[in-house]
C-alpha positions in Angstrom: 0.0 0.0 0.0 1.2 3.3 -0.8 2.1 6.2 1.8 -0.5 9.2 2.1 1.4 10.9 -0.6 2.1 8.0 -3.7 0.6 6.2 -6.1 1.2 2.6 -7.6 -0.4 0.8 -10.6 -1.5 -2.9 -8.8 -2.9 -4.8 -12.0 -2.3 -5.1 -15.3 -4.5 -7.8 -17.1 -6.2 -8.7 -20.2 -9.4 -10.0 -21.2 -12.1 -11.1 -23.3 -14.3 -8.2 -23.9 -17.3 -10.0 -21.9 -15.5 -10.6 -18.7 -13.1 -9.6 -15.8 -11.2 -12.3 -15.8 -7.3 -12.2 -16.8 -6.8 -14.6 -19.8 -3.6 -14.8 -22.2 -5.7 -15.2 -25.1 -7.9 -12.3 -24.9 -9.5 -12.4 -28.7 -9.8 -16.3 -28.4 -13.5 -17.3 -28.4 -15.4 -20.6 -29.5 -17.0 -18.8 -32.5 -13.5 -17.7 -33.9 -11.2 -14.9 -33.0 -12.4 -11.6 -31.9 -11.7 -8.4 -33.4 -11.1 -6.3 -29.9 -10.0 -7.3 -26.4 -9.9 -5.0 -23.4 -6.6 -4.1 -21.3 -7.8 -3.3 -17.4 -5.8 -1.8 -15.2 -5.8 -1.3 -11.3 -4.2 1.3 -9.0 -4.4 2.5 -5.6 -3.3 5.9 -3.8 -3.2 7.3 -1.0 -4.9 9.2 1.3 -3.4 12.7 0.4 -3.0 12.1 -2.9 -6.5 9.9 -3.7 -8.6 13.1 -4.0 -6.3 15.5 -5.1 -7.6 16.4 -8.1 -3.5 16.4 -8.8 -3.5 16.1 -13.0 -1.4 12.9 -14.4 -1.0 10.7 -17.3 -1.5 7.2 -17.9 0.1 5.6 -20.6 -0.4 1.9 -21.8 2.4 0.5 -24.1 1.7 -2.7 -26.4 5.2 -4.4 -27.3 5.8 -7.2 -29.6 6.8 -9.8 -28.8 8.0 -11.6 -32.0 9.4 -7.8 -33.4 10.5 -6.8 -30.0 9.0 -3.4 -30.8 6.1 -1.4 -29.5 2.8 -1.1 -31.2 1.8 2.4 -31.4 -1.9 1.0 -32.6 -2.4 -0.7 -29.9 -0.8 2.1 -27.7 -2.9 4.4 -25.5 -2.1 7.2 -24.1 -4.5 9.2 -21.6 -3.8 12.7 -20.4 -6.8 14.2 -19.0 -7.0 12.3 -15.5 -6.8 13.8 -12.0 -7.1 11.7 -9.3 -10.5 12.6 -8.2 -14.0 10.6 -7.6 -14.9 12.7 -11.3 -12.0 9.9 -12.9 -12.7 7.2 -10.9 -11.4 6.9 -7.6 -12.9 5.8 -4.8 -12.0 5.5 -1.3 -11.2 2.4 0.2 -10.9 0.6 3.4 -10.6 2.1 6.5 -7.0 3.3 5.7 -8.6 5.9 3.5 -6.9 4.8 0.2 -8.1 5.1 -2.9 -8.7 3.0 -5.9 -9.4 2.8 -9.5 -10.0 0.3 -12.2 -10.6 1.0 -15.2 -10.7 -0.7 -18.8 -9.8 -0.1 -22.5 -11.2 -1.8 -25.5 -8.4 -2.3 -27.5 -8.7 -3.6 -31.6 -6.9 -6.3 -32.8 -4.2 -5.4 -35.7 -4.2 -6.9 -38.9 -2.0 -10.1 -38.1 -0.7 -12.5 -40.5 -0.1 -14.8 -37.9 -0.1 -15.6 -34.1 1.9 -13.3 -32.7 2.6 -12.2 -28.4 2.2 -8.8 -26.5 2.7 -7.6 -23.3 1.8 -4.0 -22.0 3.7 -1.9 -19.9 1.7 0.9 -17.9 3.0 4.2 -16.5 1.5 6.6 -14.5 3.1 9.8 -13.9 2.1 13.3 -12.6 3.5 16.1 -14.3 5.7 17.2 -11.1 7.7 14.4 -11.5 6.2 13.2 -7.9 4.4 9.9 -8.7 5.7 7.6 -11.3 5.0 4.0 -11.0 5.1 1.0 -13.9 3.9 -2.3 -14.2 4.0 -5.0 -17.0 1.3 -7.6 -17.8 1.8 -10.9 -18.5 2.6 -12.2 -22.2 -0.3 -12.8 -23.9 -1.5 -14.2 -27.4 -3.2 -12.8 -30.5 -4.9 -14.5 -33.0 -5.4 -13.2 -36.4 -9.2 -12.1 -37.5 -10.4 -14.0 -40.1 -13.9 -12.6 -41.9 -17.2 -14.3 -40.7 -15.2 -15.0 -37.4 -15.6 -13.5 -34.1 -17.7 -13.4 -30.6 
């Protein structure tokens, strides 16, 4: 848990886009491979800093795998959040932190093949006060194929 002044990403996952639940093969369904996925991330701050309203910018970077590259299309970068109730933070416990969870739908790139990601999220106010990272675990692609999906 962090101190009444920081701020740490806690989860980094991704999933189907009807669920909650961390898979590796995010665009993997019975009825072929889906054409989005969602990336959901976690966080927690704390009690001085949980309802700041202090401005900062989240930034969610795809790499590949097999090119050992990023993947700006399947890059996000979000600039307009405070940490405030208005973005999502809530309190929690009776520590008085505060937490946040919130998801992106993300669309599968044209793939010739199978290929495997992993994100890397920062968070980082524009002081230079809070920065904090964390990676997901690899996961897989599949390409789309037409009539295909969930």
């Amino acid at each position: 848990m962090p101190a009444p002044y920081e701020a740490e990403l806690t989860r980094l996952i991704t999933t189907s886009l009807d669920s909650e639940v961390a898979t590796t093969k995010p665009n993997v369904c019975t009825n072929g491979p889906a054409p989005k996925f969602q990336v959901c991330v976690e966080a927690v701050a704390g009690t001085l800093i949980g309802n700041s309203c202090l401005p900062y910018t989240l930034h969610l970077c795809a790499i590949d795998e097999c090119k050992a590259a990023p993947n700006e299309e399947m890059s996000k970068s979000i600039t307009d959040q405070t940490f405030s109730p208005n973005h999502g933070w809530k309190p929690y416990g009776c520590q008085g932190k505060f937490v946040k969870k919130e998801c992106f739908v993300i669309t599968v790139p044209n793939l010739d093949r199978c290929r495997v990601f992993r994100y890397i999220a920062t968070l980082c106010d524009k002081q230079g006060k809070i920065a904090t990272f964390i990676h997901s675990a690899p996961f897989i692609l599949v390409p789309r194929h037409a009539g295909g999906g969930c």
